[in-house]
FIMI-966375 format. One record per residue (C-alpha): residue in one letter; x, y, z. Coordinates in steps of 0.02 Angstrom, whole numbers, always signed. Example, Ala and Ser with C-alpha at 12.3 -4.5 7.8 and 13.67 -1.06 7.14 Angstrom:
2
ATOM code      X      Y      Z
ATOM    A   +615   -225   +390
ATOM    S   +684    -53   +357
END
This chain:
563
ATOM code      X      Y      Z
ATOM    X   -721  +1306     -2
ATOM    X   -661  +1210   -163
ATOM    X   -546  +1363   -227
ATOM    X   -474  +1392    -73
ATOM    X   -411  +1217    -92
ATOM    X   -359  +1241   -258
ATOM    X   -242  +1398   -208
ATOM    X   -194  +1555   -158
ATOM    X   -265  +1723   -218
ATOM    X   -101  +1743   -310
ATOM    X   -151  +1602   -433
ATOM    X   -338  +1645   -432
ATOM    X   -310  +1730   -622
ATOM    X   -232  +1583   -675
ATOM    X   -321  +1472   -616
ATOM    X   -460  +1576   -708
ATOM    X   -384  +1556   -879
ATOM    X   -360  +1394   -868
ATOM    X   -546  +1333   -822
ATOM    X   -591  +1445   -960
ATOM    X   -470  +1353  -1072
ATOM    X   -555  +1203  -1044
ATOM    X   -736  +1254  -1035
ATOM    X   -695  +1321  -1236
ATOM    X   -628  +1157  -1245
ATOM    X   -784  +1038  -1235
ATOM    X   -742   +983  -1027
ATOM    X   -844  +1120   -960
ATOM    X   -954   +949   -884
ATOM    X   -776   +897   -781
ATOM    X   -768  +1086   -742
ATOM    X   -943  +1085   -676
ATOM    X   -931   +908   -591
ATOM    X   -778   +947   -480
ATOM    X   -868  +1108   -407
ATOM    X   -735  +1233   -512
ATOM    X   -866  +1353   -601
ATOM    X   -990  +1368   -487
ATOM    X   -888  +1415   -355
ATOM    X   -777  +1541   -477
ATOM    X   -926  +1616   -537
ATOM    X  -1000  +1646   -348
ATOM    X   -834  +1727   -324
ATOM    X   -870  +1861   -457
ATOM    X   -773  +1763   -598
ATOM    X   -843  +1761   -767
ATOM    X   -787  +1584   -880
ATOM    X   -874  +1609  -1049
ATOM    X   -944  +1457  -1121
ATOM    X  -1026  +1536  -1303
ATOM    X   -904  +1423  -1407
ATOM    X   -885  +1275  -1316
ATOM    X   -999  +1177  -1415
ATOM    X   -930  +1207  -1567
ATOM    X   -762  +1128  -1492
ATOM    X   -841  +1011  -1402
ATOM    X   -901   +918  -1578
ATOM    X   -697   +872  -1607
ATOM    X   -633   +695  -1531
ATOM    X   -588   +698  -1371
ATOM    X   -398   +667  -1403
ATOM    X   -388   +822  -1501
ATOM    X   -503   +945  -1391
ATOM    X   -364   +891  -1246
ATOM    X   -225   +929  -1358
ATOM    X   -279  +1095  -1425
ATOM    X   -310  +1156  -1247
ATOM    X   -124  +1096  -1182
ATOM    X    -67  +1197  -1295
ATOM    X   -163  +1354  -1276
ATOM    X   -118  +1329  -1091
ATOM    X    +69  +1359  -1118
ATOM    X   +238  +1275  -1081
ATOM    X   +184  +1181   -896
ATOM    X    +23  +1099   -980
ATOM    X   +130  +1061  -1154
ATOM    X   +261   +969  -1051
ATOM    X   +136   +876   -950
ATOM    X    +70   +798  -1147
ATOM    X   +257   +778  -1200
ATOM    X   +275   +667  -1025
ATOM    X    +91   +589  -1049
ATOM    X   +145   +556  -1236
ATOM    X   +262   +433  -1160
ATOM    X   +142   +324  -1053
ATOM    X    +66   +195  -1165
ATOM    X    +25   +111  -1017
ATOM    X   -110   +231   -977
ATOM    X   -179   +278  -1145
ATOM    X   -228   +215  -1294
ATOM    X   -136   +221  -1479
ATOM    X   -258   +369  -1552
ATOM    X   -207   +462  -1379
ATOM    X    -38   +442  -1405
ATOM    X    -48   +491  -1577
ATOM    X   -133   +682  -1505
ATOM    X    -16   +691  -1382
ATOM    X   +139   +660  -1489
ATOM    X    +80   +810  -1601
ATOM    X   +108   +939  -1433
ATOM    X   +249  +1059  -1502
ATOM    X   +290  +1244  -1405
ATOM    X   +242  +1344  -1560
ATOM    X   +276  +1515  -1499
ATOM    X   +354  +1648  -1563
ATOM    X   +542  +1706  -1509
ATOM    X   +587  +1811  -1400
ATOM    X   +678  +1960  -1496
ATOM    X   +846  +1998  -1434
ATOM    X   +821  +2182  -1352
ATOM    X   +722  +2071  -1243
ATOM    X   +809  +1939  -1180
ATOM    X   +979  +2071  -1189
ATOM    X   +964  +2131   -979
ATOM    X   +951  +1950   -934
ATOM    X  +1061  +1873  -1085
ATOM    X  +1210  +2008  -1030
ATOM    X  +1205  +1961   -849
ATOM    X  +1231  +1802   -861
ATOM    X  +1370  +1794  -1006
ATOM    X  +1453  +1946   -902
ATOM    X  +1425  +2060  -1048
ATOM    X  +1331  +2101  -1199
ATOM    X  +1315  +1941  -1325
ATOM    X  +1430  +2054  -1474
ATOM    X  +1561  +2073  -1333
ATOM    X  +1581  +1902  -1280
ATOM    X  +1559  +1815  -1447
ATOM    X  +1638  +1873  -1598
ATOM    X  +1468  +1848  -1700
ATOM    X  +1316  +1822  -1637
ATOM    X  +1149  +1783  -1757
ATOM    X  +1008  +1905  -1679
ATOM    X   +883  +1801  -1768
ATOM    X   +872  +1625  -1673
ATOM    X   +888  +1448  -1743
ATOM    X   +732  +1384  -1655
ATOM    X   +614  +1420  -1509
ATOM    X   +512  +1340  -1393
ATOM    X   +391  +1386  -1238
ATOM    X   +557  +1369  -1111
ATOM    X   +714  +1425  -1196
ATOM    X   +775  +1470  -1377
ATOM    X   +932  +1440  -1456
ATOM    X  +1052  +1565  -1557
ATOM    X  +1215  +1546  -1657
ATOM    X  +1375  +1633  -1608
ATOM    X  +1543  +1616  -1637
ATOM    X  +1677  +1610  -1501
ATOM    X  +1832  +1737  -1540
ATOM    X  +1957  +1567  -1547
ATOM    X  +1839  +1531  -1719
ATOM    X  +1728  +1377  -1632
ATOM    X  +1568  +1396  -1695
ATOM    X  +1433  +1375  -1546
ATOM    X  +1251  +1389  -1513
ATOM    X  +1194  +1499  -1362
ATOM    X  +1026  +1409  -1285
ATOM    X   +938  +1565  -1170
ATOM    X   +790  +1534  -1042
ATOM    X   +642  +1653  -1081
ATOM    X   +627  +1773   -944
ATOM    X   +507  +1743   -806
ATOM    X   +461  +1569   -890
ATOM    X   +513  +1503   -707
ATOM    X   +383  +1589   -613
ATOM    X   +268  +1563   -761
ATOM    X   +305  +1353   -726
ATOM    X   +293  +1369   -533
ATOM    X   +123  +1447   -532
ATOM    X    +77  +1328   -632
ATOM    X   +138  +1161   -566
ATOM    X    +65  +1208   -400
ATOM    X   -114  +1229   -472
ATOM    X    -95  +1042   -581
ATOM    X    -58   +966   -414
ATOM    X   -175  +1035   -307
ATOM    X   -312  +1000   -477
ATOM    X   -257   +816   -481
ATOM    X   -279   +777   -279
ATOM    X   -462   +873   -310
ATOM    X   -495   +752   -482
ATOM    X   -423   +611   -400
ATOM    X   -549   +624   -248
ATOM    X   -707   +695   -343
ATOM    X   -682   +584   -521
ATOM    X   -638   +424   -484
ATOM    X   -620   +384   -662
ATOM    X   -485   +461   -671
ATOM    X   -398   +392   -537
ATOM    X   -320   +228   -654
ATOM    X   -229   +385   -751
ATOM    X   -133   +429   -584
ATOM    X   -150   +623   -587
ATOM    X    -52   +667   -429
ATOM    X   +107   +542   -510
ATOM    X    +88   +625   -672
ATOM    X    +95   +762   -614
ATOM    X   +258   +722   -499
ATOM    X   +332   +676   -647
ATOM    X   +316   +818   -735
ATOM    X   +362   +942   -614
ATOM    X   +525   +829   -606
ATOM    X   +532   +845   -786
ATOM    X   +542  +1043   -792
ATOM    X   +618  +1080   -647
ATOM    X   +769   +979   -740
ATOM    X   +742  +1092   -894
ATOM    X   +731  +1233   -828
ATOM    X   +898  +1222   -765
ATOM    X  +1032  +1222   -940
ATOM    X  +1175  +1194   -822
ATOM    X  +1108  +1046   -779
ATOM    X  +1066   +968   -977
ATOM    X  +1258  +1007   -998
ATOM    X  +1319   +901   -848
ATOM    X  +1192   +779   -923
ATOM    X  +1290   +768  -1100
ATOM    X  +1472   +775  -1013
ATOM    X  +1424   +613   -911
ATOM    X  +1363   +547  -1091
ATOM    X  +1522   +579  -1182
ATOM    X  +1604   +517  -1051
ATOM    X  +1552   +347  -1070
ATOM    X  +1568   +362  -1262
ATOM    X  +1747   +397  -1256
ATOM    X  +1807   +243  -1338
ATOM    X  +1685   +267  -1465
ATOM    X  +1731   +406  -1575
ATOM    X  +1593   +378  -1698
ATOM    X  +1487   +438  -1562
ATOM    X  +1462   +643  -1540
ATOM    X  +1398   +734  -1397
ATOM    X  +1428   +917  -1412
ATOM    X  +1565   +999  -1302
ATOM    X  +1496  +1110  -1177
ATOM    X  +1575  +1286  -1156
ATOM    X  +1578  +1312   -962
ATOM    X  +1635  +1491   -950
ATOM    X  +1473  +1552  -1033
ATOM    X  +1356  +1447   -948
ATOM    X  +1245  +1453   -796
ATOM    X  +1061  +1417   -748
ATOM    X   +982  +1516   -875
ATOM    X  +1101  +1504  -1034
ATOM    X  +1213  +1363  -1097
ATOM    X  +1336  +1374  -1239
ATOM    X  +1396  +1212  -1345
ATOM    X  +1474  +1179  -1501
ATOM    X  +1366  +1191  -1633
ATOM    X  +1324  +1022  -1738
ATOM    X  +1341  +1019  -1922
ATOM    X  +1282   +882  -2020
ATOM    X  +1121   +796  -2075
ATOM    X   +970   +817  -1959
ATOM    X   +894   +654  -1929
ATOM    X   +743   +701  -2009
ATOM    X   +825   +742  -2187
ATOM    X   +868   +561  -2230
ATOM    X   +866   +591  -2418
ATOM    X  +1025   +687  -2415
ATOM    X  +1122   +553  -2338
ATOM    X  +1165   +456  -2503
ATOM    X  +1218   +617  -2572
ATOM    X  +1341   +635  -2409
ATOM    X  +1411   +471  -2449
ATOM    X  +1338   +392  -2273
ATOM    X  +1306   +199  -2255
ATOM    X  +1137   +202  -2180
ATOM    X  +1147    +19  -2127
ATOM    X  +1305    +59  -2024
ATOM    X  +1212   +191  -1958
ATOM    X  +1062   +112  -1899
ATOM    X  +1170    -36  -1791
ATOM    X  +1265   +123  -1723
ATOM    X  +1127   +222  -1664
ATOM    X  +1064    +65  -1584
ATOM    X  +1214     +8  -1499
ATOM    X  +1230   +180  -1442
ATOM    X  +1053   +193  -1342
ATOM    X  +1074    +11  -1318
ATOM    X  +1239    +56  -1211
ATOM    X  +1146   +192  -1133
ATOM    X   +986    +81  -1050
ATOM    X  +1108    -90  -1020
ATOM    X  +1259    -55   -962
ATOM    X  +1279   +136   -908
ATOM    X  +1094   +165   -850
ATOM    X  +1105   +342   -910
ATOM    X  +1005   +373  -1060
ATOM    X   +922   +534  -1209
ATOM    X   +736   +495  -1137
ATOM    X   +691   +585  -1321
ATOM    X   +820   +531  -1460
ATOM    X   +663   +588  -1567
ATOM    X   +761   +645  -1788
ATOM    X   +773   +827  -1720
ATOM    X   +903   +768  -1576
ATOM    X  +1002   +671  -1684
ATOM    X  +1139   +725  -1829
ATOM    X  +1240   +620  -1954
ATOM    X  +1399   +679  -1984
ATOM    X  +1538   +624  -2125
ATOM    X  +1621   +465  -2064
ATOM    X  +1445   +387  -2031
ATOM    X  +1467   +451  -1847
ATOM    X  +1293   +505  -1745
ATOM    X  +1278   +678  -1633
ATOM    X  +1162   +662  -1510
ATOM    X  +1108   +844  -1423
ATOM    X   +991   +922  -1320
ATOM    X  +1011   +822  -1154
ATOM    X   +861   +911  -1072
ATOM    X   +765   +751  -1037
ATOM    X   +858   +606   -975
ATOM    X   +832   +445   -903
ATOM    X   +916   +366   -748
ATOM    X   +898   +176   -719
ATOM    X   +955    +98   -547
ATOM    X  +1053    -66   -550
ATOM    X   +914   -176   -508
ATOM    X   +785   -101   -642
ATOM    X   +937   -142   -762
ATOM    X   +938   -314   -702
ATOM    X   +732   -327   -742
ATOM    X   +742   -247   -911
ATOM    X   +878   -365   -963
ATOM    X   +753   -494   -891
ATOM    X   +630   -441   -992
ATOM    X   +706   -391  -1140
ATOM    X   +814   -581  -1135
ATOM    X   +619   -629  -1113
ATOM    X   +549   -567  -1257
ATOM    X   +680   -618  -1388
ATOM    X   +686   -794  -1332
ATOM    X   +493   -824  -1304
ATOM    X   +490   -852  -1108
ATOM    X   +326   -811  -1053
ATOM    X   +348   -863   -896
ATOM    X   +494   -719   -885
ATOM    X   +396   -580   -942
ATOM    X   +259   -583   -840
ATOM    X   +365   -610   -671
ATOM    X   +434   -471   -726
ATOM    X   +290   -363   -786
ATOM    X   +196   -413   -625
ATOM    X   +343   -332   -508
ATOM    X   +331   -173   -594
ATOM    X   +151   -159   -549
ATOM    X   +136   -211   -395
ATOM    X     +8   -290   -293
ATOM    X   -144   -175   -317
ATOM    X   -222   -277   -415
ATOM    X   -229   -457   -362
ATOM    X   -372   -506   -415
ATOM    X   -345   -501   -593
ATOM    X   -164   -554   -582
ATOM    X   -224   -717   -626
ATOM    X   -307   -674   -797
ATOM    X   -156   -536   -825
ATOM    X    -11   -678   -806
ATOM    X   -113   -791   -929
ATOM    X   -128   -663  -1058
ATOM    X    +47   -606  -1048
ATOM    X    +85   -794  -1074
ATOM    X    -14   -818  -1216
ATOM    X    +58   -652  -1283
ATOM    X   +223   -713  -1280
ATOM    X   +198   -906  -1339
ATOM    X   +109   -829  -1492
ATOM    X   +299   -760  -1564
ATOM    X   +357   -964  -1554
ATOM    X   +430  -1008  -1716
ATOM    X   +461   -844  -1787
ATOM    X   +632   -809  -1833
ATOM    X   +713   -704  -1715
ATOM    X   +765   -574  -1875
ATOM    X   +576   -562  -1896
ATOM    X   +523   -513  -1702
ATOM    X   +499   -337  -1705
ATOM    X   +543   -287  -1513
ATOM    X   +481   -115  -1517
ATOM    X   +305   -187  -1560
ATOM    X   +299   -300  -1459
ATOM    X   +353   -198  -1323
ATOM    X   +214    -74  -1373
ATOM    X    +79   -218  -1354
ATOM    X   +141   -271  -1195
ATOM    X   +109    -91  -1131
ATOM    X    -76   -108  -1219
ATOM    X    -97   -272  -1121
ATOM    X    -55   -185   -932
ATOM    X   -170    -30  -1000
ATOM    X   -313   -141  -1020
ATOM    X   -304   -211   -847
ATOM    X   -272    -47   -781
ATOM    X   -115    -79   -737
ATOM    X    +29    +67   -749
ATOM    X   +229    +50   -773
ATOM    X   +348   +131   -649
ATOM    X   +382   +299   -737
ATOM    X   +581   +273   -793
ATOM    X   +522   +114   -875
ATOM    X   +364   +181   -950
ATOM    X   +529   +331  -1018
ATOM    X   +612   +204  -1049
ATOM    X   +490   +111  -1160
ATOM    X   +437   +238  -1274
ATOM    X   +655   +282  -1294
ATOM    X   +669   +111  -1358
ATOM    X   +501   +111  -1469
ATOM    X   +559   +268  -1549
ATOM    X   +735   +208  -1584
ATOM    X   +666    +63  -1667
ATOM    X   +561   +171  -1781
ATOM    X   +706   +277  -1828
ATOM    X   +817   +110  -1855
ATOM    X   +682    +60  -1983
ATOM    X   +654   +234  -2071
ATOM    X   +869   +223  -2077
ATOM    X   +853    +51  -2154
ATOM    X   +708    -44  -2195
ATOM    X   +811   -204  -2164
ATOM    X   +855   -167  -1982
ATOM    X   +791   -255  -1834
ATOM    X   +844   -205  -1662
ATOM    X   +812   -398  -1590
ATOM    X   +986   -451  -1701
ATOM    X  +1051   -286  -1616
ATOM    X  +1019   -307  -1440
ATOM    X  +1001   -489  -1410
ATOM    X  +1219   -500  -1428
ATOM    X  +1232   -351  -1319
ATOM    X  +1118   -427  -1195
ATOM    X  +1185   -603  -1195
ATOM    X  +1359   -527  -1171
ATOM    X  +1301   -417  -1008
ATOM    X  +1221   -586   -964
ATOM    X  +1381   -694   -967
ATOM    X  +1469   -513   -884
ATOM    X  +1331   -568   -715
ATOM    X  +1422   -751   -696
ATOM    X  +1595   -705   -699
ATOM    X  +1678   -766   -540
ATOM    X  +1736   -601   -480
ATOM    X  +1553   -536   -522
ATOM    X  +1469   -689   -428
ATOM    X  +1578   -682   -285
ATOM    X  +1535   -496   -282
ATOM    X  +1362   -530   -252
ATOM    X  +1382   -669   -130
ATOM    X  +1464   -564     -9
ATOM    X  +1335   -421    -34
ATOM    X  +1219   -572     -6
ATOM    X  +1304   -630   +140
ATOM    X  +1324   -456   +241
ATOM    X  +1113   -450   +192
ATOM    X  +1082   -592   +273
ATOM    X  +1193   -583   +439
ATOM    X  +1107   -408   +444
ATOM    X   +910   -460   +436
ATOM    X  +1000   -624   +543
ATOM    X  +1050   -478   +675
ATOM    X   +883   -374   +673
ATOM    X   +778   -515   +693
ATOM    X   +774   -539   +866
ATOM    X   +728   -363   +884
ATOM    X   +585   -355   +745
ATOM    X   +518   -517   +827
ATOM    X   +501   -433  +1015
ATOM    X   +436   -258   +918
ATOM    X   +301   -368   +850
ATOM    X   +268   -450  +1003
ATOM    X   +238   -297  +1072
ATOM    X   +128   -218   +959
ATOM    X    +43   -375   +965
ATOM    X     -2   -358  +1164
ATOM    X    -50   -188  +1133
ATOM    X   -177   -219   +989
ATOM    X    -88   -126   +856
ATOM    X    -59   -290   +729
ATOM    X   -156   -278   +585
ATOM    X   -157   -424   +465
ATOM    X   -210   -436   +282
ATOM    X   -255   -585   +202
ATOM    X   -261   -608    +21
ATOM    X   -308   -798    -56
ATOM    X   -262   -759   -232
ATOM    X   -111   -848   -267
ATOM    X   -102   -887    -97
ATOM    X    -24  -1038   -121
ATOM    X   +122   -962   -250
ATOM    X   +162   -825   -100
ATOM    X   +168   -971    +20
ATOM    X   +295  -1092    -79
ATOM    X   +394   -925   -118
ATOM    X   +412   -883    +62
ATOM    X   +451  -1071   +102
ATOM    X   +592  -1078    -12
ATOM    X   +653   -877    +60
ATOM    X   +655   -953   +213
ATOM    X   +751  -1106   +163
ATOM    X   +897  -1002   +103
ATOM    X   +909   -901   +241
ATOM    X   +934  -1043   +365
ATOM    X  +1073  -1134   +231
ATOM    X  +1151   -946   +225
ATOM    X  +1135   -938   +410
ATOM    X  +1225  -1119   +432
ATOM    X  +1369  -1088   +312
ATOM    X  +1410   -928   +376
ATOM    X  +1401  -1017   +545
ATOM    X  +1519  -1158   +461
ATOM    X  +1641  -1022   +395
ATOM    X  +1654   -924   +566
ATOM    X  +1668  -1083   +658
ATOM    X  +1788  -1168   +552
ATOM    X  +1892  -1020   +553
ATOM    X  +1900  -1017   +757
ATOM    X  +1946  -1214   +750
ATOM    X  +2053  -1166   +621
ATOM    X  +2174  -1057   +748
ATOM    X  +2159  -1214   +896
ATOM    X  +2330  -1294   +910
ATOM    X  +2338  -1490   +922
ATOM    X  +2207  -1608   +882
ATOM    X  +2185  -1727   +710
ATOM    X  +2233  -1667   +551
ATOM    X  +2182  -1702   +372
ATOM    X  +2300  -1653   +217
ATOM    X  +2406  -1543   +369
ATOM    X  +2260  -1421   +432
ATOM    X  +2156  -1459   +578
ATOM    X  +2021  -1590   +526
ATOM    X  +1867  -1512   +596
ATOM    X  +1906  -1335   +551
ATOM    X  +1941  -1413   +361
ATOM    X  +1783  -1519   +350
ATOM    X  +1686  -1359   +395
ATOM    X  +1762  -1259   +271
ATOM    X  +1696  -1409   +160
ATOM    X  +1538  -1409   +223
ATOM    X  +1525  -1230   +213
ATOM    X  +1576  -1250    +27
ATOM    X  +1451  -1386    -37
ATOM    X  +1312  -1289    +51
ATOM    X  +1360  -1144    -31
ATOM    X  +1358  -1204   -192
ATOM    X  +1181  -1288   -143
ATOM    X  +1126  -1113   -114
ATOM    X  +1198  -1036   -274
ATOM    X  +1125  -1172   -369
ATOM    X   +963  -1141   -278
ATOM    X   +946   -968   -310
ATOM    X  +1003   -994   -502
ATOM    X   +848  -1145   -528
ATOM    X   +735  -1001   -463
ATOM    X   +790   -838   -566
ATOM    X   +844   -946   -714
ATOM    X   +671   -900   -813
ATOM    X   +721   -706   -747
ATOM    X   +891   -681   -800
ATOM    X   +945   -800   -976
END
């Protein structure tokens, strides 16, 4: 039976209130489609559908946000994370999504007090000399509350709404179990990626839900901002804080949003435009640890044009080697390489596709070759990031989720650069920082670095090979080989793997060269050249000019990638 896929009897209520939700909504057809009403209403449930057609006469952007939100925190995170995937919906979509707010009302204070005085190890007027009953702001997870701590620092206290944990759990458990049904019974749905969506957003809260965890997030901030003193991230207040409250020094100065007071504050708002930029520049390029939402409500400008960054609930992680692509395609973009770009854009989405990788690379390239000639202070990146996103959206084609963060970070820093000064353009902001990283990658320590990671690859996959050829072999005798063959761009894979395989025989000879050389090296007697044993030195120069062949190789190829 389709509910006893869905769940549980424990969530059968919810999952109740939820179909109804969207039944009032105008998708009682998806209800009806994936089996859901029919076989709640055989089970004795009754979903009331008198008013869906009165909803159902709105756009369908706005019928799907007014039901997230009646649905509660879970489904207004999951449009807060969908908000962010331009890659799978369009700009009106977007638009709905970025509307989702947790308008609830607080939680008043006798409330929260049993939960609020076990973790702080007292009652709130005990442990703070002043605390404001009456909070600051609230939202569907946690609200937040001014205190004062008895040395005179002046805090806020951010409390976790009892039982919103359970609340999320049930929750999360029915989404995922929904998207593997609409996954399965709607394949239109299936290029929006319900079951990863919905990964992602159980990441997502699981993160928030836990405010230890956002203040370990902005201590490993400020910690790489600590030359830069123009850059605030609030100090975190251990001994009050735990899973379900965090206390932090409370920011004074103007919210991001308030931009007309800043003349009147006697703030440069060009200086703080390239700041802010630098700062989430610094952030993606070099530290890979980033504010996933530095929306005007996160940010503060304080006297001395420096920026305050808070609430590090939602942040994004990028490994080393996504670093390396996004400087790629970022170094892409401002200097026109199409080429660049779509390599790029094409290893992000994989090979699921391949039939229209063809048409996808051309249209990237004639994306890019369309920006030749404009001066660089005119490019505006965040757009044309944006229509790059449109582009893989058309062809169905989604981002890896910390770039498609990542993305809508760096679109929404732009906007806020702009709205700071109308003047700014993040391209003659980043394009120094990048170059510089750039030149960082071909330092001789840094190069040398790699080789030897490059070298201890290649003796290992030299090692394993013997073994991965008689394991194939094997599997081979017994019937168990599959093989795939794929024509598109058949002949791209095969000069690809042709030149792979080059380089790992001219790394396979000079670290036989250096290993050999090195034993002759040790052999008394023999000829000499310059006072070291000749053979042992004319291997070591062998070994040198073929190294330096294979640098050079492997630079000609990743030259479009990485300058």
């Amino acid at each position: 039976m389709l509910i006893e896929t869905l769940g549980a009897a424990r969530d059968m209520g919810r999952l109740n209130a939820i179909l109804g939700v969207l039944i009032r909504h105008g998708f009682g057809d998806s209800v009806r489609r994936l089996g859901l009403a029919d076989s709640l209403e055989k089970a004795g449930h009754v979903l009331h559908w008198e008013h869906a057609a009165d909803l159902a006469r709105l756009e369908p952007p706005v019928q799907v946000r007014l039901a997230l939100e009646e649905l509660g925190p879970a489904f207004v995170k999951l449009g807060q994370v969908l908000a962010g995937r331009a890659d799978l919906f369009g700009p009106e979509w977007i638009a709905e999504f970025e509307k989702l707010h947790s308008h609830v009302p607080a939680v008043p204070l006798e409330t929260l007090r049993p939960q609020l005085a076990e973790d702080l190890g007292g009652d709130p007027e005990t442990v703070f000399v002043r605390f404001d009953p009456e909070p600051l702001a609230a939202a569907s997870i946690a609200q937040v509350h001014r205190a004062q701590l008895h040395d005179g620092t002046e805090v806020i206290v951010k409390i976790r709404r009892p039982g919103i944990a359970t609340i999320i759990e049930a929750d999360l458990r029915l989404l995922g179990r929904m998207a593997t049904v609409a996954e399965t019974e709607l394949p239109y749905l299936k290029p929006y990626r319900p079951r990863q969506l919905v990964r992602e957003l159980a990441r997502s809260l699981k993160a928030e839900l836990d405010l230890a965890s956002e203040c370990r997030n902005a201590e490993r901030v400020a910690a790489n901002f600590v030359d830069q003193p123009w850059i605030v991230v609030p100090r975190v207040h251990w001994a009050h804080t735990s899973e379900r409250v965090n206390v932090q020094d409370y920011i004074d100065g103007v919210p991001g949003h308030d931009l007309h007071r800043l003349e009147s504050e006697g703030l440069n708002r060009q200086l703080l435009a390239s700041r802010g930029s630098q700062a989430v520049l610094k952030m993606i390029v070099e530290d890979g640890l980033f504010h996933a939402d530095p929306h005007p409500g996160n940010v503060f400008y304080l006297p001395d044009n420096r920026i305050a960054f808070i609430d590090f609930g939602m942040i994004g992680r990028l490994s080393h080697r996504r670093r390396e692509e996004l400087l790629a395609l970022l170094l892409g973009l401002v200097e026109r390489n199409a080429q660049t770009v779509a390599d790029v854009l094409l290893d992000w989405t994989g090979d699921d596709h391949v039939v229209q990788l063809a048409l996808l690379e051309t249209e990237i390239e004639a994306f890019v070759d369309q920006y030749h000639g404009i001066p660089l202070a005119q490019l505006n990146l965040g757009q044309m990031l944006a229509d790059v996103t449109a582009l893989l959206r058309e062809h169905h084609l989604g981002l890896p989720s910390d770039m498609a963060l990542l993305i809508k970070a760096f679109i929404t820093l732009e906007g806020m650069g702009r709205n700071l000064d109308p003047g700014f353009h993040m391209t003659t902001e980043a394009l120094p920082l990048l170059k510089q990283v750039v030149k960082a990658r071909y330092e001789p320590k840094a190069m040398a670095t790699r080789a030897w990671h490059t070298l201890r690859r290649t003796l290992a996959v030299a090692e394993q090979l013997p073994h991965d050829v008689s394991r194939l072999l094997r599997n081979a005798r017994r019937g168990k080989v599959q093989v795939g063959i794929e024509l598109a761009h058949l002949k791209r894979v095969g000069d690809q793997i042709d030149r792979a395989a080059n380089r790992l025989a001219m790394a396979l000879v000079v670290a036989s060269l250096v290993i050999g050389s090195s034993i002759v090296m040790t052999v008394q007697g023999g000829p000499t050249l310059f006072g070291l044993p000749a053979f042992g030195f004319l291997g070591f120069a062998g070994a040198v000019v073929c190294g330096l062949w294979l640098i050079r190789a492997i630079w000609r190829s990743s030259r479009g990638r990485d300058v």
